[in-house]
C-alpha positions as CSV (number, residue, x, y, z in Angstrom):
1,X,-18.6,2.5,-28.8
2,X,-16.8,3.2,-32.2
3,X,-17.6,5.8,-35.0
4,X,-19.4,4.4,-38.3
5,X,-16.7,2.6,-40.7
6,X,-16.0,3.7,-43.8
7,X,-18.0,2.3,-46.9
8,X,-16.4,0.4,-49.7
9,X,-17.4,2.3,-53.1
10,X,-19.5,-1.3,-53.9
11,X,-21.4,-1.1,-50.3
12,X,-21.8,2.8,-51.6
13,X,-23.3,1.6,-55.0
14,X,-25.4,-1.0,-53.8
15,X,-27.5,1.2,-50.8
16,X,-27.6,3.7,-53.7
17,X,-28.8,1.3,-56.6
18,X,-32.5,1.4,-56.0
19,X,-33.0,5.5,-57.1
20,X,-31.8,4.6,-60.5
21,X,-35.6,2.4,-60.5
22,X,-36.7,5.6,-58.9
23,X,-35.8,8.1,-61.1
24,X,-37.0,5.5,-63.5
25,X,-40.9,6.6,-62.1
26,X,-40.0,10.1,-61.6
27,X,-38.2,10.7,-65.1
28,X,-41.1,9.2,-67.2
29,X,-43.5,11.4,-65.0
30,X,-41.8,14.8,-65.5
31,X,-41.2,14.4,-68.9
32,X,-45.0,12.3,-70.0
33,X,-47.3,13.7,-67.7
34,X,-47.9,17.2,-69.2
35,X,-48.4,15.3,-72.4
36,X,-51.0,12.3,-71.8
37,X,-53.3,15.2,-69.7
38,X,-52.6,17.4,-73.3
39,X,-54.0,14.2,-75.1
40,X,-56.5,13.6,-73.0
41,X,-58.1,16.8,-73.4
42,X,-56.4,19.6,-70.7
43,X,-55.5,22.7,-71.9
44,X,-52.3,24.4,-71.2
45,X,-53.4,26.5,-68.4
46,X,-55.2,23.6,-66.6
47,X,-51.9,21.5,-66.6
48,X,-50.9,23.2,-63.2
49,X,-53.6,22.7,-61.4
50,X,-53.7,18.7,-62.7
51,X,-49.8,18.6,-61.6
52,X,-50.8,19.1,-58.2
53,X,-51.6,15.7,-56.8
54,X,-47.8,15.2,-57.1
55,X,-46.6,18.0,-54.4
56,X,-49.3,17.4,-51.8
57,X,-48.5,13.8,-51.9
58,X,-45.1,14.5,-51.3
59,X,-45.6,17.1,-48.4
60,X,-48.4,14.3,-46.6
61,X,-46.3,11.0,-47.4
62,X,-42.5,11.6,-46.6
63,X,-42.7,12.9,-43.0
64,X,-44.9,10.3,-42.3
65,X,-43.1,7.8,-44.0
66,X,-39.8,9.5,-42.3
67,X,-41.1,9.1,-38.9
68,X,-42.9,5.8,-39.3
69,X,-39.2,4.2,-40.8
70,X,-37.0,5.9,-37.5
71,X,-39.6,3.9,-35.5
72,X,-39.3,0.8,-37.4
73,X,-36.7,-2.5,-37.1
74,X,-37.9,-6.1,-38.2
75,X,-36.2,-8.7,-40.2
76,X,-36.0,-6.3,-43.3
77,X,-34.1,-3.5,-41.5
78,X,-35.3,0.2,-40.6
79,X,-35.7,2.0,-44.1
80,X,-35.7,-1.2,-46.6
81,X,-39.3,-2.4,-45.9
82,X,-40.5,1.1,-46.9
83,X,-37.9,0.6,-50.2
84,X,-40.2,-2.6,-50.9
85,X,-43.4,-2.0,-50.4
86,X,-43.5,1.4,-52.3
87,X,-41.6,-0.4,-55.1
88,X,-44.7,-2.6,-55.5
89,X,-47.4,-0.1,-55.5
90,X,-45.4,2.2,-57.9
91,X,-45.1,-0.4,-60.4
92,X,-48.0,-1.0,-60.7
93,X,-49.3,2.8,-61.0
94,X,-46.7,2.5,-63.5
95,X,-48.6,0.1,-65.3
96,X,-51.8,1.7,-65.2
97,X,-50.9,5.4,-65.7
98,X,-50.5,5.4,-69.5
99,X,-53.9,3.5,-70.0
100,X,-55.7,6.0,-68.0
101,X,-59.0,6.4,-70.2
102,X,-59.8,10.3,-69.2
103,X,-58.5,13.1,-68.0
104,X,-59.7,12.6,-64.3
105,X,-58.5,9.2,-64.0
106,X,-55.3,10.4,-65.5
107,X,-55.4,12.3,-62.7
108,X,-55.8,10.1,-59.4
109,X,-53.3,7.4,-61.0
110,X,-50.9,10.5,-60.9
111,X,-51.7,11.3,-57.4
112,X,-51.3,7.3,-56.5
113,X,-48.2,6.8,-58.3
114,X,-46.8,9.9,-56.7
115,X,-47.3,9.3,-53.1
116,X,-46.1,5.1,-54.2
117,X,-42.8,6.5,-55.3
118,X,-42.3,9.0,-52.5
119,X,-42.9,5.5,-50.0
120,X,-39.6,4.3,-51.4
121,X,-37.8,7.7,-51.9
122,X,-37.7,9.1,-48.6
123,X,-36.3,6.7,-46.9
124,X,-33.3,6.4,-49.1
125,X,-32.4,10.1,-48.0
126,X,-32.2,9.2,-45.0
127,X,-30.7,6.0,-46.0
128,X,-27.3,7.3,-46.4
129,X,-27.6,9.5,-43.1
130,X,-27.6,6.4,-41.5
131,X,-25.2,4.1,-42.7
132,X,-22.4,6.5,-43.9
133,X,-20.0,8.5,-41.5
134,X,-20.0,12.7,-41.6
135,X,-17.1,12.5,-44.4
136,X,-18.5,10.1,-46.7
137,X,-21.6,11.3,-47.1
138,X,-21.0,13.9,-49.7
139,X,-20.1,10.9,-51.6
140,X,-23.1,9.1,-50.8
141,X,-25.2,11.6,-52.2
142,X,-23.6,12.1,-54.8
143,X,-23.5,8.4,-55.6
144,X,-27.7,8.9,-55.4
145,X,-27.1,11.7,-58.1
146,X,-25.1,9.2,-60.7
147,X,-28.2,7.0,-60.3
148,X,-30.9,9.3,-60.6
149,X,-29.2,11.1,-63.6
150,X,-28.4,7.2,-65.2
151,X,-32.5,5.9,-65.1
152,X,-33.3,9.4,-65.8
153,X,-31.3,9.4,-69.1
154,X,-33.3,6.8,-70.1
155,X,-36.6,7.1,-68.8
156,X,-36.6,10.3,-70.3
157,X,-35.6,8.9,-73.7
158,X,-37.6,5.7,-73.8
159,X,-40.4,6.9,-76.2
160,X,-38.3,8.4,-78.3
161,X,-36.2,5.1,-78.0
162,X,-39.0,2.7,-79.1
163,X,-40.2,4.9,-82.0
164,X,-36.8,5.9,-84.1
165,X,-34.9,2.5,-82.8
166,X,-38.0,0.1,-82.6
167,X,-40.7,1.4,-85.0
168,X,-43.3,1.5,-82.5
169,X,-45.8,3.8,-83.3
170,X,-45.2,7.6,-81.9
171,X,-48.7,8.7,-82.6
172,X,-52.4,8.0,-81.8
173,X,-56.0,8.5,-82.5
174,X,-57.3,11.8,-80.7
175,X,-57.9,11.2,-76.4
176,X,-55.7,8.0,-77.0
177,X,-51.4,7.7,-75.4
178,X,-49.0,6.6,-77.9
179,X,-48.2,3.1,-77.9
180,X,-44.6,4.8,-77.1
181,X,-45.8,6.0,-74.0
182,X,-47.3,3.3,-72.6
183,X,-44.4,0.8,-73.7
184,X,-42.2,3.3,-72.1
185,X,-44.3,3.2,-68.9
186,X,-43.9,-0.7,-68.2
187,X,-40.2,-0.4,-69.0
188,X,-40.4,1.6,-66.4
189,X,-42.3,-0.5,-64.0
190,X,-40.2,-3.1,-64.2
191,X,-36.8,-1.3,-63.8
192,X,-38.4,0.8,-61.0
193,X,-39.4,-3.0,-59.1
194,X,-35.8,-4.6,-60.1
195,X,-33.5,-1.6,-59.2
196,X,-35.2,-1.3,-55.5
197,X,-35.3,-5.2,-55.4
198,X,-31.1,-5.1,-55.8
199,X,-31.1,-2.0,-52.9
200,X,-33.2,-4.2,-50.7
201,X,-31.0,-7.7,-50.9
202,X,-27.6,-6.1,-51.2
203,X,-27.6,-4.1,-48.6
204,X,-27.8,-4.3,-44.8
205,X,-29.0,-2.3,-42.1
206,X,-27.8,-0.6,-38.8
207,X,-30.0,-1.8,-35.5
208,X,-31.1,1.3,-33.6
209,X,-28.9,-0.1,-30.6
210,X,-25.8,0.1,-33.0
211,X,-27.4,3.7,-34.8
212,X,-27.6,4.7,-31.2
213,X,-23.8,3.8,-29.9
214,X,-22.3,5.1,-33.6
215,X,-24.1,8.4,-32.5
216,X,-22.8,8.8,-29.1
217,X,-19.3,8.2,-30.5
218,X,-19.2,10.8,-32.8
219,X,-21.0,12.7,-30.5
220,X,-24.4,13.7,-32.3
221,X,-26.1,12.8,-29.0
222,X,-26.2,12.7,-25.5
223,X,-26.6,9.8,-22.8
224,X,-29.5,11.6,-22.0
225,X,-31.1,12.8,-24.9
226,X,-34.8,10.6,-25.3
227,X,-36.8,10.2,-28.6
228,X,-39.1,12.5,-29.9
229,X,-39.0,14.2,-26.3
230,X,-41.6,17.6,-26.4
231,X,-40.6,19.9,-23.5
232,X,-43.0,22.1,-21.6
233,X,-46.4,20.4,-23.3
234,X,-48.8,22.4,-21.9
235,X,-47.3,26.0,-23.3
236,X,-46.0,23.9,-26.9
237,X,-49.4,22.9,-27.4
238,X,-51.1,26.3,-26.6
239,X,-48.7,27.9,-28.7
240,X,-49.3,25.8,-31.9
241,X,-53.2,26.3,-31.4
242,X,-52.6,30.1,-31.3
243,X,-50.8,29.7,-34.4
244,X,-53.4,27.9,-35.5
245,X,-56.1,30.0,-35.3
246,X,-53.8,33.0,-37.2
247,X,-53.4,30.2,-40.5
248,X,-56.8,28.9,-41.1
249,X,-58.3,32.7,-40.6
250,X,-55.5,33.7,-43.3
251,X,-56.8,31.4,-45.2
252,X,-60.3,31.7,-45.1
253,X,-60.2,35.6,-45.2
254,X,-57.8,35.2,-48.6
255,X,-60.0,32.8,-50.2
256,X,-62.8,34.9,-49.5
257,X,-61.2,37.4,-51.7
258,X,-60.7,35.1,-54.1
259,X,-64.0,34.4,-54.1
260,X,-65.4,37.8,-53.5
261,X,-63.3,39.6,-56.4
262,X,-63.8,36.1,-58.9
263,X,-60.1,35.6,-59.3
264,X,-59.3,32.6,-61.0
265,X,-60.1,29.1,-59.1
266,X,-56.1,27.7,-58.8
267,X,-55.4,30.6,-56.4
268,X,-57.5,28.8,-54.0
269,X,-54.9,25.8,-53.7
270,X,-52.4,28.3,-51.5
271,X,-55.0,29.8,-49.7
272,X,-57.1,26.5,-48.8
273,X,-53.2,25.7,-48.1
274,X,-52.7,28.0,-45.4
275,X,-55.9,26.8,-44.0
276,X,-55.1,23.2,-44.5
277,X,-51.5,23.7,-42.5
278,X,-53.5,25.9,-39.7
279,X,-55.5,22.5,-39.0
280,X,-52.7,20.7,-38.8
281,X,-51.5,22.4,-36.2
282,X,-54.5,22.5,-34.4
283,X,-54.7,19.2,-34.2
284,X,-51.3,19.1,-33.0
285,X,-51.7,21.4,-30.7
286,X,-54.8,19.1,-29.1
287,X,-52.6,16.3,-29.2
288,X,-49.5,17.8,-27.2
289,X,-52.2,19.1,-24.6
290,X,-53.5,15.9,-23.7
291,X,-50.5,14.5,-23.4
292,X,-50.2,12.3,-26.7
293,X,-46.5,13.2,-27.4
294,X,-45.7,10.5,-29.4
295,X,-48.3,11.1,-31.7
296,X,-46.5,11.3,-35.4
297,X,-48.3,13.8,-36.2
298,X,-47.2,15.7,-32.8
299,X,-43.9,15.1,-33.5
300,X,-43.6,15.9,-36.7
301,X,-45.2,19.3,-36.5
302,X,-42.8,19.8,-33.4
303,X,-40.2,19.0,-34.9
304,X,-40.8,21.3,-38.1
305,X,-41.0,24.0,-35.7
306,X,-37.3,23.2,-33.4
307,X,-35.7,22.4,-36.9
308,X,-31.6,23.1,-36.7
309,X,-30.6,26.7,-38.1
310,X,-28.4,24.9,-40.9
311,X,-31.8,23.3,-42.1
312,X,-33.8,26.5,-41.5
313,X,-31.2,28.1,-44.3
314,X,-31.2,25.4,-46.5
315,X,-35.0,25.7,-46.8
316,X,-35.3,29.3,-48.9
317,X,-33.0,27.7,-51.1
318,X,-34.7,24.9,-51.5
319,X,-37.9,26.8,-52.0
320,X,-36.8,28.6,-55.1
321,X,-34.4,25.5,-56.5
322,X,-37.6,23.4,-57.0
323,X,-39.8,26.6,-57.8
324,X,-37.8,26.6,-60.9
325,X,-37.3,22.7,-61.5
326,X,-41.2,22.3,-61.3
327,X,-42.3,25.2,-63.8
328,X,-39.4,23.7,-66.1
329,X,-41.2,20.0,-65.5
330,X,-44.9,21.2,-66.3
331,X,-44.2,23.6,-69.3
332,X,-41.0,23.0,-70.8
333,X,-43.0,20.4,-73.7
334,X,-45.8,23.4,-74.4
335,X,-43.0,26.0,-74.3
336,X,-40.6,23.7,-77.0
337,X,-43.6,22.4,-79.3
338,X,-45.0,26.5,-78.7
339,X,-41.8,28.5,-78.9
340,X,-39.7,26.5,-80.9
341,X,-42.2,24.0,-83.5
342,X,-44.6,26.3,-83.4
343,X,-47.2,24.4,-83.2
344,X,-50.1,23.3,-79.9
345,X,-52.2,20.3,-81.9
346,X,-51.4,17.6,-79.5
347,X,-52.4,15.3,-82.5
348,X,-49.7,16.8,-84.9
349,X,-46.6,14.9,-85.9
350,X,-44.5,18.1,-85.2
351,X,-46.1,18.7,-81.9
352,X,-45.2,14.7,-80.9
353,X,-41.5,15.2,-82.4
354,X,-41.2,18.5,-80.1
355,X,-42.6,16.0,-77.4
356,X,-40.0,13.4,-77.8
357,X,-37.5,15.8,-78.3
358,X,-38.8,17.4,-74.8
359,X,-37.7,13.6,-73.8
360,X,-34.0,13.7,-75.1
361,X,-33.3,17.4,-73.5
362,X,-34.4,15.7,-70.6
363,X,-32.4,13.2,-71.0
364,X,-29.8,15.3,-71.5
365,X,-29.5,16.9,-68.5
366,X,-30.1,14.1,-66.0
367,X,-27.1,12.8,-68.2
368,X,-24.9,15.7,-67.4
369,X,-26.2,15.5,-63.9
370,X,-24.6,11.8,-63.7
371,X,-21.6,12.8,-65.5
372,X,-20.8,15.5,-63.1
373,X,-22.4,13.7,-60.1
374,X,-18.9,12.3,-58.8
375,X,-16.9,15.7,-60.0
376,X,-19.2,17.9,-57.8
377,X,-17.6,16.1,-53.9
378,X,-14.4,16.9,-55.8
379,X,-15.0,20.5,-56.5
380,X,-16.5,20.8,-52.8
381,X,-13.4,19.7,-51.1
382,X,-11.4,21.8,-52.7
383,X,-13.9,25.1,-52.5
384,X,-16.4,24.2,-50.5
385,X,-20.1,22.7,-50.5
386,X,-21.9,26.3,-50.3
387,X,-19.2,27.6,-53.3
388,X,-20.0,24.2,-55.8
389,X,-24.0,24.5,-55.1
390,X,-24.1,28.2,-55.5
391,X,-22.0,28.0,-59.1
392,X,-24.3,24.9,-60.4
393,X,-27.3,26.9,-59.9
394,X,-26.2,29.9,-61.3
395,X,-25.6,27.5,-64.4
396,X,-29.0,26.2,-64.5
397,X,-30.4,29.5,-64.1
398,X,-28.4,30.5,-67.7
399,X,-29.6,27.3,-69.2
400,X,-33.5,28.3,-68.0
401,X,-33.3,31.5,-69.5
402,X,-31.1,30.6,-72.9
403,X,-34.6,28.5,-74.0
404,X,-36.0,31.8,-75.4
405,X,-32.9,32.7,-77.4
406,X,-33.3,29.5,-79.0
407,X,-34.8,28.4,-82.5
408,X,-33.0,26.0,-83.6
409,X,-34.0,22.6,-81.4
410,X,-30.8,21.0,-81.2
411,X,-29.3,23.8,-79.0
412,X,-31.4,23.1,-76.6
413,X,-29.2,20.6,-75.3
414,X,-26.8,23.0,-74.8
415,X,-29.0,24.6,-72.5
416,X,-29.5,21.2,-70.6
417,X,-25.8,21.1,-69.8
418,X,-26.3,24.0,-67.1
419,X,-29.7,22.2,-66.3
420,X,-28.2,18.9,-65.6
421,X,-25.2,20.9,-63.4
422,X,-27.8,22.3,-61.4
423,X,-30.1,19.3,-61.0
424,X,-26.9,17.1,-60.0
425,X,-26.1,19.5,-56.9
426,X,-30.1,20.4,-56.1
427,X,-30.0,16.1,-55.5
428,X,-26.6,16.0,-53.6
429,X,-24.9,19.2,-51.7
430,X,-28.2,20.5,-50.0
431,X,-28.6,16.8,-48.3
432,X,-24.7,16.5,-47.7
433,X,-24.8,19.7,-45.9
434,X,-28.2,18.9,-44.2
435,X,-27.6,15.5,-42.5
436,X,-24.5,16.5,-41.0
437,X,-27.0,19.0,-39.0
438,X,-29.3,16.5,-38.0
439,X,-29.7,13.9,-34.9
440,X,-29.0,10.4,-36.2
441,X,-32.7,9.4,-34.2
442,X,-34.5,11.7,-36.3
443,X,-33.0,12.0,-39.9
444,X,-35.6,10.2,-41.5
445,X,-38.3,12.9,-39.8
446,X,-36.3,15.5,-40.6
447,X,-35.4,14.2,-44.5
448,X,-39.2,13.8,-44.9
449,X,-40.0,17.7,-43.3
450,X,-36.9,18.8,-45.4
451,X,-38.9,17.7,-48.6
452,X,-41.7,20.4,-47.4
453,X,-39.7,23.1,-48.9
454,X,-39.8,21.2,-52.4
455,X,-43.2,20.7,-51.8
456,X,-44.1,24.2,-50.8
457,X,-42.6,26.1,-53.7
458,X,-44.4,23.5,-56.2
459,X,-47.8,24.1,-54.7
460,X,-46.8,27.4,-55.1
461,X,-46.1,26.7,-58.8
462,X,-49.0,25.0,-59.5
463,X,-51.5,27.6,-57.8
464,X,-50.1,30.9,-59.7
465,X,-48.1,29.6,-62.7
466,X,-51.4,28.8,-65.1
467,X,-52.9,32.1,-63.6
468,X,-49.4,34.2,-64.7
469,X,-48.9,31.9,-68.1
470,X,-52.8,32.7,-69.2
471,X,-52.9,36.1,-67.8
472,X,-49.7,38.3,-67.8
473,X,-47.8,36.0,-69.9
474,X,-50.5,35.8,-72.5
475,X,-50.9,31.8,-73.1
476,X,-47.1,31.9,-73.9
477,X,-45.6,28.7,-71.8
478,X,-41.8,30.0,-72.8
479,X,-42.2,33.0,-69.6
480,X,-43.0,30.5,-67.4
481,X,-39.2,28.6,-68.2
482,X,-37.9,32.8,-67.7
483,X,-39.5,33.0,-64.3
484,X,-37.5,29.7,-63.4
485,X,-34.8,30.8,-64.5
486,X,-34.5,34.0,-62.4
487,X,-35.9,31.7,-59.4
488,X,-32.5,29.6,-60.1
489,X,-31.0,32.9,-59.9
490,X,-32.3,33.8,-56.3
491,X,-31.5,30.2,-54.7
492,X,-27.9,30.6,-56.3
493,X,-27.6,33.8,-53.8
494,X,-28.9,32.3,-51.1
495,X,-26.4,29.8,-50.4
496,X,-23.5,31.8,-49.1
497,X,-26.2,32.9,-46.0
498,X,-26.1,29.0,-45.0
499,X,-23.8,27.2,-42.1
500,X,-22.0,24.7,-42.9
501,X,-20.0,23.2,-40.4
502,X,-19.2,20.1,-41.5
């Protein structure tokens, strides 16, 4: 039995290849989205609630996706057939999304693209946990950052790419996308497919009888130690249907309130939330009773609730590091076209220019982040990890808030320099510090749970932040950016209270 070799930086680069076709998807959603449901006819406090197909497919799909990939070996390997067949499905949402013909359809191609690209993300977290020893895996994160800040610089840039370098027409006829858009879209789709396609033949694959020896040589587990073991069944399961019955009467009395008092409708996605989470661990909790511990649903819910301490931390960070990435994502283009062009016709020229330049601040800082992406392991070694991820989010907290000083557009990208510092450690030191916490068996479970509390704080987002930007913040979309800001802020403080061991 022998510890995991060390990587060659080209081994590195090829397992990390794919996420540059997956920002690809993610890039052209964040910075698109808001605007095709603007053209097609939603108005700026409905974007929210629309947004929210993309968190609840993420909080469903990965630890399923996790679980189902720690389970899996055939000729493909353990995490690549999941890299595959989500590469396929996202393309092709890819393909459709920008010819969505309403708003609603819009919509569900937004939910179906969402949960196709979170099939091939998830496992490429736990990807690196895998194949990469304790002290490489800083670098193997931060080799995913490089990536996702390289197809994110131009994903984010494409339309405004094709129209000032290519000609291609920028605007449209009311209710219809940009040519732009959609060109930018299958760009997309075929980078997305080609990137993962590289990831997929380049790269090769622990067996779980060599994943399992590597482990007991560095000691992460026992002789002993079985799979997805749930101790004491009989009191676990009682326990969860107790805790049960507390969440889904939480939420019922709360959105009884709601409806009771008429408080606006979005408010009912976090109550009908807490209900939603109370069923699942009632049907957990039947599940563990009769003995079905093996059940993925079981086991996931189990292990959310044994999670390591490190990982228990990590997650209030986490929950207000996305909290502020996701109200930058929905209202950064009405805050810019708003604050800054002053203008909200969606069929303007000047709201479409604000819209690309949305585009190239976004490309901006995922540019930064890729710059940077290789400095931050650096920085870490010499501080440490908690030190370098508390100082890049203090830096994308400034960046957040500097938007509302701002009038002249082209200082916005200095604003997306302490963005793209931020995004590049959100994507690399949390899951550096994280894997090193977790058993080898489980890290793609635990990578999938891990991506509740970036879930969490965007259903959060998505349920209050149309209700706060309509109703304290008076329709204007620039507060919204200021309350992420001082979210930034909070994680930044957070992340001295975390162990780090490793």
């Amino acid at each position: 039995m022998t510890k995991k070799p060390h990587l060659s930086f080209w081994q590195i680069w090829n397992m990390s290849f794919g996420f540059l076709g997956i920002q690809f998807g993610f890039a052209l959603q964040n910075a698109n989205v808001s605007r095709i449901f603007e053209t097609l006819g939603a108005k700026v406090d409905e974007i929210p609630i629309l947004w929210i197909a993309a968190p609840v497919t993420g909080l469903i799909i990965q630890p399923i996706i996790g679980h189902m990939s720690d389970n899996t070996w055939n000729r493909l390997g353990r995490r690549r057939p999941y890299f595959l067949v989500g590469a396929i499905l996202a393309s092709l949402a890819l393909i459709i999304m920008p010819n969505s013909p309403t708003l609603w359809v819009a919509a569900g191609m937004l939910w179906i693209m969402d949960a196709s690209i979170n099939i091939s993300m998830e496992p490429f977290r736990a990807f690196v946990g895998d194949m990469l020893p304790s002290e490489q895996r800083t670098k193997g994160f931060a080799m995913q950052s490089f990536f996702i800040g390289t197809g994110a610089v131009v994903a984010s840039a494409l339309p405004y790419i094709l129209t000032n370098w290519f000609g291609i027409a920028n605007t449209a006829p009311e209710g219809i996308i940009p040519p732009s858009v959609q060109y930018s879209f299958y760009l997309g789709a075929a980078a997305f497919f080609g990137a993962v396609i590289w990831t997929v033949v380049r790269s090769k694959e622990y067996s779980p009888e060599e994943l399992r020896a590597h482990a007991l040589a560095e000691g992460n587990i026992t002789e002993n130690e079985h799979h997805d073991e749930i101790e004491q069944p009989q009191k676990t399961g009682s326990i969860f249907l107790i805790r049960s019955a507390i969440w889904i009467a939480t939420g019922l009395v709360l959105s009884y309130l709601i409806y009771y008092f008429k408080l606006h409708p979005e408010l009912y996605i976090f109550t009908v939330g807490l209900a939603a989470y109370g069923m699942m661990l009632l049907i957990s909790g039947l599940l563990i009773k009769n003995g079905k511990t093996q059940n993925g649903v079981a086991v996931v819910m189990h292990d959310f609730y044994k999670m390591p301490k490190t990982m228990a931390q990590l997650a209030i960070v986490q929950f207000f590091s996305w909290f502020a990435l996701f109200a930058m994502w929905i209202y950064t283009t009405s805050a810019v076209t708003a604050h800054i062009y002053g203008t909200s016709d969606t069929t303007s020229e000047l709201f479409n220019k604000g819209a690309d330049w949305v585009g190239i601040c976004f490309a901006v800082y995922n540019g930064v982040a890729a710059v940077v992406a290789f400095l931050l392991p650096v920085i870490a070694k010499r501080t440490s990890r908690k030190f370098t991820h508390m100082i890049s989010l203090i830096a994308g907290g400034i960046g957040l808030l500097s938007i509302y000083f701002i009038k002249d557009p082209n200082l916005l990208l200095v604003s997306m320099v302490g963005v793209g510092l931020a995004w590049a450690s959100i994507l690399s030191m949390p899951y550096a510090i994280l894997a090193g916490a977790l058993p080898s068996h489980k890290m793609g479970t635990y990578m999938g749970i891990f991506n509740f509390f970036i879930v969490i704080p965007q259903i959060l987002a998505a349920s209050i932040l149309g209700f706060l930007t309509r109703d304290l913040f008076g329709g204007h979309a620039i507060y919204a950016l200021m309350l992420g800001g001082a979210s930034m802020f909070i994680a930044a403080a957070t992340v001295m209270f975390v162990t780090d061991d490793h």
